[in-house]
DRENDO-1510 file (C-alpha; in Angstrom, 1 decimal, always signed):
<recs>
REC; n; res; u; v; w
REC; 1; UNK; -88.5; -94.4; -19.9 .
REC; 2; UNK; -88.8; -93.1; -16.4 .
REC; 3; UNK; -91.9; -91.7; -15.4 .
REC; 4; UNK; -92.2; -89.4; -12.2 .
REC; 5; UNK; -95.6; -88.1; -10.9 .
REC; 6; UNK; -96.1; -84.5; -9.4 .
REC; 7; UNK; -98.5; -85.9; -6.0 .
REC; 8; UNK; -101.2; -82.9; -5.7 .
REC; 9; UNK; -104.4; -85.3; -5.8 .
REC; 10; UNK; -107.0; -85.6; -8.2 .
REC; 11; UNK; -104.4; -83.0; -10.1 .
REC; 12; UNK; -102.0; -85.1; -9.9 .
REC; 13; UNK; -99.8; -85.9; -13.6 .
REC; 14; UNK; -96.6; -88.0; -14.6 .
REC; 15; UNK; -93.7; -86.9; -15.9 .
REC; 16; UNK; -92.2; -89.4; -18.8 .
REC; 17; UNK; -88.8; -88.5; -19.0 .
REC; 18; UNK; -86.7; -90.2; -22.1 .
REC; 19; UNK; -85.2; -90.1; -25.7 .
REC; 20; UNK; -87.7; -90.5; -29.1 .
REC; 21; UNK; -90.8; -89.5; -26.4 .
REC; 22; UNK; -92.0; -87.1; -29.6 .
REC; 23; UNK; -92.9; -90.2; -31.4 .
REC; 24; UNK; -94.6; -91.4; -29.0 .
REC; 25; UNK; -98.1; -90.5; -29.1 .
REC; 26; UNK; -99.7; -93.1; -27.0 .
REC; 27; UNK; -98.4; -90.9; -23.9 .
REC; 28; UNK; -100.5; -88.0; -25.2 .
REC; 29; UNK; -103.9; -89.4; -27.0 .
REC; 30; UNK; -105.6; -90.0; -23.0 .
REC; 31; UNK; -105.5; -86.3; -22.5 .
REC; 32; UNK; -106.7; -85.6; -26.1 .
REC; 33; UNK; -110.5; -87.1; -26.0 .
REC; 34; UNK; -111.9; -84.7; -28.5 .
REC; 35; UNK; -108.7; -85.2; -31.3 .
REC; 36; UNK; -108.2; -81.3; -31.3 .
REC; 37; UNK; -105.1; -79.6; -30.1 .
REC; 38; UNK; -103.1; -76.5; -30.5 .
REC; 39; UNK; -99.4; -76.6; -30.4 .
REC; 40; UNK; -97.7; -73.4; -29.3 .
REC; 41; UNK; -94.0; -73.4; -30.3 .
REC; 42; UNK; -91.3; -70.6; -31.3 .
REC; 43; UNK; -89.7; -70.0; -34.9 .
REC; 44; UNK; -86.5; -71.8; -33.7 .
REC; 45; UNK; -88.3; -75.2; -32.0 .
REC; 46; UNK; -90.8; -75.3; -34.8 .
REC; 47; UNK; -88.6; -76.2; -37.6 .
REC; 48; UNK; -86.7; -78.7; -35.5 .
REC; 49; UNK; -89.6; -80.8; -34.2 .
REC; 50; UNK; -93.1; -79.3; -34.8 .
REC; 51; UNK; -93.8; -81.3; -38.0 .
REC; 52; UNK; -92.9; -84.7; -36.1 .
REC; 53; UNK; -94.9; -84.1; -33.3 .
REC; 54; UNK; -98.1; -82.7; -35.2 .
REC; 55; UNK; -97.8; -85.8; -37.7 .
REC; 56; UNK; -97.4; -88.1; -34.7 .
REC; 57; UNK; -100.6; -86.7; -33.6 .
REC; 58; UNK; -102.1; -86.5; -37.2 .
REC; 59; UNK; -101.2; -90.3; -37.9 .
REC; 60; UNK; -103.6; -90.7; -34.9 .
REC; 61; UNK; -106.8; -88.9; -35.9 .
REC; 62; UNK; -106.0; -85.9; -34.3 .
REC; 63; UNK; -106.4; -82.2; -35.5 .
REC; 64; UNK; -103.6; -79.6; -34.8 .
REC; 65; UNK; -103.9; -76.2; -34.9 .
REC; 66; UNK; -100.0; -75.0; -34.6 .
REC; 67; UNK; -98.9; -71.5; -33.0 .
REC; 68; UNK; -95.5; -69.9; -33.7 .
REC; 69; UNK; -94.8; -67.2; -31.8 .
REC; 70; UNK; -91.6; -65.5; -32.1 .
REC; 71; UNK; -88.6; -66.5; -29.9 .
REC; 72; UNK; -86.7; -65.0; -26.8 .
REC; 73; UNK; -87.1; -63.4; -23.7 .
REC; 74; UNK; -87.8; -60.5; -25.4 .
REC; 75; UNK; -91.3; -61.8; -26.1 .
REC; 76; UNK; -92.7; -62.7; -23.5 .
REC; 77; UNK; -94.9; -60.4; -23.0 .
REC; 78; UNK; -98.9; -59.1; -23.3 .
REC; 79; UNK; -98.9; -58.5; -26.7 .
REC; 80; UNK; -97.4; -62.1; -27.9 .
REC; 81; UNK; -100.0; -63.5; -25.2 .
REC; 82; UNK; -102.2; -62.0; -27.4 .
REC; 83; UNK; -101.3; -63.7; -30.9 .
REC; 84; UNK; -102.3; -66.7; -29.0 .
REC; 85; UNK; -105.4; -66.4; -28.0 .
REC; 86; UNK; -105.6; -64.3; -31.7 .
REC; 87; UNK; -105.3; -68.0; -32.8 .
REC; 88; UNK; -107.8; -70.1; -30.6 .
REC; 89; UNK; -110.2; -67.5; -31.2 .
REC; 90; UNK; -110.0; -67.5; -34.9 .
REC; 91; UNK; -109.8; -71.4; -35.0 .
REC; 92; UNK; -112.8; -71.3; -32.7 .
REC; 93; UNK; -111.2; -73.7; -30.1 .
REC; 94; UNK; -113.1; -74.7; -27.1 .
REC; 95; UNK; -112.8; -75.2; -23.7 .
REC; 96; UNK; -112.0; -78.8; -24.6 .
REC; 97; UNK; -108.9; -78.4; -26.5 .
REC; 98; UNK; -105.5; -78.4; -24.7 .
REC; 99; UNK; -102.6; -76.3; -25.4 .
REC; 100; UNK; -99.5; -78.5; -26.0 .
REC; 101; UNK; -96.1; -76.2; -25.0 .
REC; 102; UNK; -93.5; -77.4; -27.4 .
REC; 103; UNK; -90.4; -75.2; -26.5 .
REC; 104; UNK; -88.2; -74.0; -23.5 .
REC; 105; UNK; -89.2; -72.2; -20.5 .
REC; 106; UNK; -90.6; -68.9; -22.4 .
REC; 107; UNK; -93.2; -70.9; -24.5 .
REC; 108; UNK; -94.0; -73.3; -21.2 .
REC; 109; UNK; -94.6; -70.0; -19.4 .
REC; 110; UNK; -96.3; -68.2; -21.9 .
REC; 111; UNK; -98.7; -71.4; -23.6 .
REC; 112; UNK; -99.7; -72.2; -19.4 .
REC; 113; UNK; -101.1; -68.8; -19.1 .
REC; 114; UNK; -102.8; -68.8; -21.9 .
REC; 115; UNK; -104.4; -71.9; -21.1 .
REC; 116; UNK; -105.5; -70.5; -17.1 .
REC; 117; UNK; -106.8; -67.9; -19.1 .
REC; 118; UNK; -108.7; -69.0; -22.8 .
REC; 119; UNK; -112.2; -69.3; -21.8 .
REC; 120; UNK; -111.1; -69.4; -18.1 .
REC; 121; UNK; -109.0; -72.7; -18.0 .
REC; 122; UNK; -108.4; -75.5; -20.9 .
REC; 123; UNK; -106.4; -78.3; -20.8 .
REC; 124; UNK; -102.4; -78.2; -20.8 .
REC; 125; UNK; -99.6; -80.5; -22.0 .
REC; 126; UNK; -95.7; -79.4; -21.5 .
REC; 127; UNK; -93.6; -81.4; -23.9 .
REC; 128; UNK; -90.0; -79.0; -22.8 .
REC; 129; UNK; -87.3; -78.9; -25.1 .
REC; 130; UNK; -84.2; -77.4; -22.9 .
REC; 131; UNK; -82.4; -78.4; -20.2 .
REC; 132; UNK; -84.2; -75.7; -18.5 .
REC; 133; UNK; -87.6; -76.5; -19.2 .
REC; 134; UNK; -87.2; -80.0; -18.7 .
REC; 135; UNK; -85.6; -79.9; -15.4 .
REC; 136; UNK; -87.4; -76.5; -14.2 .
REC; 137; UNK; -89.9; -74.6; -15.5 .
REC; 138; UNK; -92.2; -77.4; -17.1 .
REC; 139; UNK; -92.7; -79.1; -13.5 .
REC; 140; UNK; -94.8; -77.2; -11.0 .
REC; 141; UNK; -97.6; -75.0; -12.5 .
REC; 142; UNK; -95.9; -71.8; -12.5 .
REC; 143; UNK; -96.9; -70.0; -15.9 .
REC; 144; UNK; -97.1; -66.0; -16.9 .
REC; 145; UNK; -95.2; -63.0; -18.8 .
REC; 146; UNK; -93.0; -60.1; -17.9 .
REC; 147; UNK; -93.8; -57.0; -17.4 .
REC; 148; UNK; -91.8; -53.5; -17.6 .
REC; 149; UNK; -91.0; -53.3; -14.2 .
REC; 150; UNK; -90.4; -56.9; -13.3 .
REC; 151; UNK; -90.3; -60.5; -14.3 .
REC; 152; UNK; -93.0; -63.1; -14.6 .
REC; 153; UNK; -95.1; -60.7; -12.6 .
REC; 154; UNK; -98.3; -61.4; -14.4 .
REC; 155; UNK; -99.3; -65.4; -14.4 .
REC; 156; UNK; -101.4; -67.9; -12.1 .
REC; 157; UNK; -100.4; -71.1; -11.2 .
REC; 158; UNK; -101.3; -73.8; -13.4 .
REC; 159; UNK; -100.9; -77.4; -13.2 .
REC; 160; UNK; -100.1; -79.0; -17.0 .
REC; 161; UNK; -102.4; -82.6; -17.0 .
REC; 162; UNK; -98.6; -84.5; -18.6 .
REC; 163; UNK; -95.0; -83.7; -19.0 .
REC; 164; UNK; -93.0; -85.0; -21.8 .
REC; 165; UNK; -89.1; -84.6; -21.7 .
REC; 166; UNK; -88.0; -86.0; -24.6 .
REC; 167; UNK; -83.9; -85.8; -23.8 .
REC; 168; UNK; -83.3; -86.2; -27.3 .
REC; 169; UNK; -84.3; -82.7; -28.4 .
REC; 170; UNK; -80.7; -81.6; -26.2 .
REC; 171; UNK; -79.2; -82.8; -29.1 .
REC; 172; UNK; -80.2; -79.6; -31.0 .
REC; 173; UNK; -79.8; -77.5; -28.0 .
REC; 174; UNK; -77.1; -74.6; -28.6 .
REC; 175; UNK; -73.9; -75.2; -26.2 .
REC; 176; UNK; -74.7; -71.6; -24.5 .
REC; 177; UNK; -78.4; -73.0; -24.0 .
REC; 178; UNK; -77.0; -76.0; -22.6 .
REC; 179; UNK; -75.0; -74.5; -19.5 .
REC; 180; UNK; -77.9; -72.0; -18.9 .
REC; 181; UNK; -79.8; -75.2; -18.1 .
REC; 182; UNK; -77.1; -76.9; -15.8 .
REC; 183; UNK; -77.3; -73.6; -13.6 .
REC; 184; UNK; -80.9; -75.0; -12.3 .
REC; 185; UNK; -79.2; -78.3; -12.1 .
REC; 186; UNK; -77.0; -77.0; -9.4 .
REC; 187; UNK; -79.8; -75.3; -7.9 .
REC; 188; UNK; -81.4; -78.4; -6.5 .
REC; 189; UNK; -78.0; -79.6; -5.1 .
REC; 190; UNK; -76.9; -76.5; -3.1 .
REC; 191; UNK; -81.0; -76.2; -1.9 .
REC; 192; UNK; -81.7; -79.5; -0.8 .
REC; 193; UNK; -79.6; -82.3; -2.3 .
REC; 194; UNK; -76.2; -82.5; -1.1 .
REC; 195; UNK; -75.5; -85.9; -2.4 .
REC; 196; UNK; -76.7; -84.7; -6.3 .
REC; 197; UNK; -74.3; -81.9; -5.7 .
REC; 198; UNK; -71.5; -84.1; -4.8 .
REC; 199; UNK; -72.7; -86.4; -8.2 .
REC; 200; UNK; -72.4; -82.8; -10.7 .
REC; 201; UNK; -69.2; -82.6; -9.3 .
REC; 202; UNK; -67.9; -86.1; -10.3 .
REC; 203; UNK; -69.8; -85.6; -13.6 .
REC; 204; UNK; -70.1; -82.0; -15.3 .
REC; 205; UNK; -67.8; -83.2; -17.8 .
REC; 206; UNK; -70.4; -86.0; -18.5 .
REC; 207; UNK; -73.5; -83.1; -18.7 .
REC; 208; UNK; -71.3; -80.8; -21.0 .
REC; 209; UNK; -70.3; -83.6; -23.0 .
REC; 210; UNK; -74.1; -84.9; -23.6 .
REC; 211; UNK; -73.6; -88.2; -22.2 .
REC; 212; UNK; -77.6; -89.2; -22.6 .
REC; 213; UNK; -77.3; -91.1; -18.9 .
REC; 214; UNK; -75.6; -88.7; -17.5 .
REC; 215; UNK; -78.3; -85.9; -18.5 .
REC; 216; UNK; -81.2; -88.1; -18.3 .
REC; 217; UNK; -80.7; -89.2; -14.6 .
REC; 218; UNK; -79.7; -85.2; -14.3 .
REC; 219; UNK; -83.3; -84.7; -15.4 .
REC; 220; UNK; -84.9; -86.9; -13.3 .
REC; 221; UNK; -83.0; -86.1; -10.3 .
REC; 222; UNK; -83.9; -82.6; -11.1 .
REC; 223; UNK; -87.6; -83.2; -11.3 .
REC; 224; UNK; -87.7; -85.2; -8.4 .
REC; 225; UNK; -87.1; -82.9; -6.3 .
REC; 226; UNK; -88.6; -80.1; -7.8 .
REC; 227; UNK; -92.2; -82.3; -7.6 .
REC; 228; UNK; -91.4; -83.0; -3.9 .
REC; 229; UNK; -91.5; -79.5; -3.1 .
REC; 230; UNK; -94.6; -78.8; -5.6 .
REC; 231; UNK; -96.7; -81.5; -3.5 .
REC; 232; UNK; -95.5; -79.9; -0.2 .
REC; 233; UNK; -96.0; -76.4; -1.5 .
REC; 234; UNK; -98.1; -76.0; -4.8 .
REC; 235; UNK; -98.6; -72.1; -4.4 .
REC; 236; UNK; -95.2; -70.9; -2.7 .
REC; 237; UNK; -96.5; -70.4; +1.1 .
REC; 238; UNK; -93.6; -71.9; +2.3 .
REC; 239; UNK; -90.4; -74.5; +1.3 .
REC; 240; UNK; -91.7; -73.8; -2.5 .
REC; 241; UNK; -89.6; -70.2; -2.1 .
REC; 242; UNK; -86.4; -72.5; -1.7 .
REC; 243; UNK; -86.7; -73.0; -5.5 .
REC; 244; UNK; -86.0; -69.4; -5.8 .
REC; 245; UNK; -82.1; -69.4; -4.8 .
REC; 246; UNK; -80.3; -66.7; -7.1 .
REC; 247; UNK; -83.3; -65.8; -8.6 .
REC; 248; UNK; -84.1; -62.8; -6.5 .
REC; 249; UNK; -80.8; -61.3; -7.6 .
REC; 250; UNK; -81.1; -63.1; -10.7 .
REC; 251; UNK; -84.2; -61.7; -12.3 .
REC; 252; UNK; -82.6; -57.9; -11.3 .
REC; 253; UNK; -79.9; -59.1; -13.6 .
REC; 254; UNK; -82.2; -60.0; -16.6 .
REC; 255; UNK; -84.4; -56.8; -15.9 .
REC; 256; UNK; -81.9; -54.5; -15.4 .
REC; 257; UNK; -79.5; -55.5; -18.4 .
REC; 258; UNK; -83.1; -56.2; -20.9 .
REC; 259; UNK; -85.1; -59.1; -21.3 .
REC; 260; UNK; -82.6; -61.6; -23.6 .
REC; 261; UNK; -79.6; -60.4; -23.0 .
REC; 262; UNK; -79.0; -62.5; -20.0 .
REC; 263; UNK; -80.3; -66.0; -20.2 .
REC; 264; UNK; -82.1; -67.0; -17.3 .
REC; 265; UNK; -79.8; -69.9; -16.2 .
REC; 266; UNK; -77.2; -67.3; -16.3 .
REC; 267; UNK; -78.4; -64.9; -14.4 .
REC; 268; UNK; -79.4; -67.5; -11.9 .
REC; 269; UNK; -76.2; -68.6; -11.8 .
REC; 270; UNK; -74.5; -65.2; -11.1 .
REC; 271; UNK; -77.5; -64.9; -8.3 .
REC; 272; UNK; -76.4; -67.8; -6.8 .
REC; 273; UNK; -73.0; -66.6; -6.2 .
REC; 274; UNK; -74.0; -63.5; -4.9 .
REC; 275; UNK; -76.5; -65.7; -2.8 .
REC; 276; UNK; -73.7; -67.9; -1.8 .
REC; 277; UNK; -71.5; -64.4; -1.0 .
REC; 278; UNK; -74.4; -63.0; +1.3 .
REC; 279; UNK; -74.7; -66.8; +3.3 .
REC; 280; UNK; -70.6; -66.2; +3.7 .
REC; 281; UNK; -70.7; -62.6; +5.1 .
REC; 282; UNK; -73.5; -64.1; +8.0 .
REC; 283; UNK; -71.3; -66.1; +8.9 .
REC; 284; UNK; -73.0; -69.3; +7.7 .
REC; 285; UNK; -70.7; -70.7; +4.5 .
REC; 286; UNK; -66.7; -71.1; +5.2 .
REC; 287; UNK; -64.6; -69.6; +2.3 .
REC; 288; UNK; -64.1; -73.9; +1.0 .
REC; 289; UNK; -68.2; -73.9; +1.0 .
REC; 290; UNK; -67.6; -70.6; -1.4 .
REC; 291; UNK; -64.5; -72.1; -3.4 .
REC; 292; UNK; -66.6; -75.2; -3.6 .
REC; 293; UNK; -69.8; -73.7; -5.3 .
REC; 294; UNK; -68.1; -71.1; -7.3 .
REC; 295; UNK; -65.3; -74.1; -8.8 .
REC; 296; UNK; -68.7; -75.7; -9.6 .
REC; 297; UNK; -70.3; -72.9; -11.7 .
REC; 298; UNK; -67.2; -72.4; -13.4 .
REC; 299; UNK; -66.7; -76.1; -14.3 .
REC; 300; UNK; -69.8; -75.5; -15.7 .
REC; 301; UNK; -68.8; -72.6; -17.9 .
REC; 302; UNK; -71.2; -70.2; -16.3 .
REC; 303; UNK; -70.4; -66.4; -15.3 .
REC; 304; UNK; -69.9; -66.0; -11.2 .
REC; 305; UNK; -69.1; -61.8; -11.9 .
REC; 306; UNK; -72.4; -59.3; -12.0 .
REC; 307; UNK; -73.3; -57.1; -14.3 .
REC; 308; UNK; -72.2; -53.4; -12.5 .
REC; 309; UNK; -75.9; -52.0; -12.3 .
REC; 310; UNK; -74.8; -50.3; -9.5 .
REC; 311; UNK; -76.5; -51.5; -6.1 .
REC; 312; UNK; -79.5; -48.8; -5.9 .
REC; 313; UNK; -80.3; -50.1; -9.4 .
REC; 314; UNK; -79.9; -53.5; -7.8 .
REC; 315; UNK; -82.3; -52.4; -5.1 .
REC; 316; UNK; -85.0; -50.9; -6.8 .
REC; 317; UNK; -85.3; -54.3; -9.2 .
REC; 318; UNK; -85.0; -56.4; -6.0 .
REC; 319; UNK; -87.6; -54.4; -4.4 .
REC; 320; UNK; -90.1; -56.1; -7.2 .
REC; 321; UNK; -89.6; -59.5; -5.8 .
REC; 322; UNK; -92.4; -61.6; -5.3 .
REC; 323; UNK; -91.0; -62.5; -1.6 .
REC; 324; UNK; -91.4; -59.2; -0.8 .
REC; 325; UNK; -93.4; -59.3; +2.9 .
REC; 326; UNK; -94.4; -56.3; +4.1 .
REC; 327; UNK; -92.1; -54.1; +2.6 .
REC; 328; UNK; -88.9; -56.1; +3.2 .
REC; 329; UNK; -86.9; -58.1; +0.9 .
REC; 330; UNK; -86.2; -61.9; +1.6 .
REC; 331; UNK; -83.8; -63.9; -0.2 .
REC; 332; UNK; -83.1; -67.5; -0.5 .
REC; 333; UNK; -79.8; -68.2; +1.4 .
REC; 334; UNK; -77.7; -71.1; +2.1 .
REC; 335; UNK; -77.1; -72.5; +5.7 .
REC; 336; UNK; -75.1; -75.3; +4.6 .
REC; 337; UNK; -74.9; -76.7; +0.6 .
REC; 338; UNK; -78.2; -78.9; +0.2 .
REC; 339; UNK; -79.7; -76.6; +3.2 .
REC; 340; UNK; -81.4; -73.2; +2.1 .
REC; 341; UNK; -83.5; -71.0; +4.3 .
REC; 342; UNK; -85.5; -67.9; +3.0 .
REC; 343; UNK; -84.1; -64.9; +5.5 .
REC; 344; UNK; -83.9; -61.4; +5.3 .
REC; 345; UNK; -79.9; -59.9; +5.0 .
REC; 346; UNK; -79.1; -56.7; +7.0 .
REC; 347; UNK; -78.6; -54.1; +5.3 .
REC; 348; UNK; -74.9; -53.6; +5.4 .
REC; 349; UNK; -74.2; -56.8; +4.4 .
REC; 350; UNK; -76.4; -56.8; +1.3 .
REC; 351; UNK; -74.5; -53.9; +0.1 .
REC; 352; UNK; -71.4; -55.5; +0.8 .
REC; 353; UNK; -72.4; -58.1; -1.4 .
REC; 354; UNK; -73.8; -55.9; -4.5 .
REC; 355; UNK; -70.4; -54.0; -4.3 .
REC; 356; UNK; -68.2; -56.7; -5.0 .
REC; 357; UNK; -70.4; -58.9; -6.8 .
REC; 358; UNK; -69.4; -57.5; -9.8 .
REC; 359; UNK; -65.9; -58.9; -9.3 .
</recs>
C-alpha cells in the first residue's frame, strides 16, 4: 500500500492507494468513533461493491445506513442532492456520522456537498471507484452539482478526513470509463510533470491493458501532484487553476452537448487539444509539441475533434467559467508541456481555435 497525505494542517488526511483496500476496514474505523455511517453509492457501483464494504464495516460493529442514488451526469443535480439528505433526515443522522462516497467523480461530488451542507458540516470519507475519481476528483475538497446554465457551479470546498483508492475496483471499470480517466492522467504531465508525461508515453499500452503497477504508480503519481497543488492552493487563488487545463472548453463541451453525453475525461481531453491549439497560435508550442500531445491522446483512444456547437455557443458556455475575472475569460494554457500558465487569448485567436477545433 502506498499512502500519500494532502499537507493542509490540522486538515490534513492520507491517501491509501492499493488493491483489496475495501476489505480493509482498519483504514476506516479511526474516523468512525460513533459506529454509524452512511454510504452514498449509484445503482451501477452498488451491486459491485456496496455489500463488501458495508459488511466490512458491519463485521466491525458498525451501522450503515446505504444511499443509492441513480447514476450519470445526468443526476447531478439539486433534486438528487435532495434524496440524500431525504435519507439522513429520515434515519435521523447526526452531525457525528460521516458520509462515505463509494463511486466515481459524480457521487464524490455530489456525497462532499452533502456533507458541507447536512447540519452545516459532518464528517466525509472518499473511497473512489474510477480512474477519475481516484486520480482527480476525490483529492482536493472540491464537491457540488450542476446547474442549467453551467457545471459544478453550486458546491464549497470540502476536505474528505481519508481517501481510499482501492485499484482493484478498475477491474470492473467499463473500457470507455477507463480512457475517460487516463485523460486527467495526461493532465498532470502536460501541467506540471514533464517526466510523468514522458513515462505515459513509454506506457499507455500498459494503462489500457490494466497492468495493476502500471495504473497504481499512475495513481499515485496522479495524486501526488494533485495534493502538491492542494497544499499550495486549497481554494483556487492561484496555481490551483492549473488543474483546470481543457476544462474551460471542456465543461462547454459537456453543457452544450447535455449532461452524460460527453464523459468528463472526454471532454477534457478534446479541451486540452483545443487548449494545446490556442498555446500553438501564440506562438508558444511548435507544431512537434502539438503532434506530440495530440499522438498521446489518441494512443489513448480519446477524441482530439469538437463537437460543432458553433463558437458563439462556445462563447456563451465559456463565459460561465469560474476563472472568469472581471468580465474576461482566462484559460489554462501551455508554455511548454509540464509548464501551464492561466492567460487570457485575444480574441482573434480564440476564434481561430473554436473554428477549426471541430476538425
Amino acid at each position: 500500500m502506498q499512502t500519500l497525505t494532502v499537507g493542509l494542517d490540522e486538515r490534513s488526511y492520507p491517501i491509501h492507494i492499493a488493491r483489496g483496500l475495501l476489505s480493509r476496514a482498519e483504514l476506516l474505523l479511526p474516523y468512525l468513533p460513533q459506529k454509524r455511517a452512511a454510504i452514498v453509492t449509484n445503482t451501477t457501483v452498488a451491486p459491485l461493491y456496496l455489500e463488501q464494504l458495508q459488511t466490512e464495516l458491519q463485521d466491525n460493529g458498525v451501522s450503515i445506513v446505504p444511499i443509492i442514488l441513480p447514476d450519470g451526469e445526468e443526476y447531478k443535480n439539486a433534486a438528487t442532492l435532495n434524496l440524500i439528505y431525504d435519507a439522513l433526515l429520515a434515519h435521523r443522522c447526526e452531525r457525528t456520522t460521516p458520509l462515505i462516497a463509494l463511486g466515481g467523480g459524480v457521487i464524490g461530488d455530489m456525497t462532499g456537498f452533502a456533507a458541507a451542507t447536512y447540519l452545516r458540516g459532518v464528517p466525509f470519507i472518499q473511497v473512489p471507484t474510477t480512474l477519475l475519481s481516484q486520480v482527480d476528483s476525490s483529492v482536493g475538497g472540491k464537491t457540488g452539482i450542476n446547474h442549467p446554465l453551467g457545471k459544478n457551479m453550486v458546491g464549497a470546498f470540502y476536505q474528505p478526513q481519508v481517501v481510499l483508492a482501492d485499484v482493484a475496483t478498475l477491474d470492473t471499470l467499463p473500457d470507455r470509463e477507463l480512457r475517460a480517466g487516463i485523460a486527467e492522467v495526461i493532465k498532470y504531465g502536460l501541467i506540471r510533470d514533464l517526466p510523468f508525461f514522458g513515462w505515459l508515453e513509454q506506457n499507455m499500452g500498459k494503462l489500457l491493458a490494466r497492468d495493476a503497477d502500471a495504473l497504481q504508480y499512475a495513481i499515485a503519481r496522479s495524486c501526488q501532484n494533485k495534493a502538491e497543488v492542494v497544499a499550495a492552493d486549497e481554494r483556487e487563488s492561484g496555481e490551483r487553476a492549473l488543474l483546470n487545463l481543457g476544462h474551460t472548453f471542456g465543461h462547454a463541451i459537456e453543457n452544450g452537448m447535455g449532461y452524460g453525453v460527453w464523459l468528463h475525461g472526454e471532454a477534457v481531453a478534446t479541451g486540452a487539444i483545443m487548449a494545446t491549439d490556442l498555446s500553438q497560435r501564440l506562438g508558444w508550442l511548435g507544431a512537434s509539441d502539438v503532434a506530440r500531445i495530440r499522438s498521446l491522446f489518441e494512443q489513448a483512444g480519446l477524441s482530439t475533434a469538437a463537437p460543432a456547437l458553433g463558437a458563439d455557443r462556445y462563447l456563451q458556455l465559456m463565459g460561465l467559467d469560474k476563472k472568469v475575472v472581471g468580465g474576461k475569460m482566462r484559460f489554462v494554457l501551455l508554455k511548454a508541456i509540464g509548464r501551464a500558465v492561466v492567460s487570457e487569448a485575444p480574441a482573434d485567436l480564440l476564434h481561430q481555435t473554436l473554428d477549426a477545433a471541430h476538425g
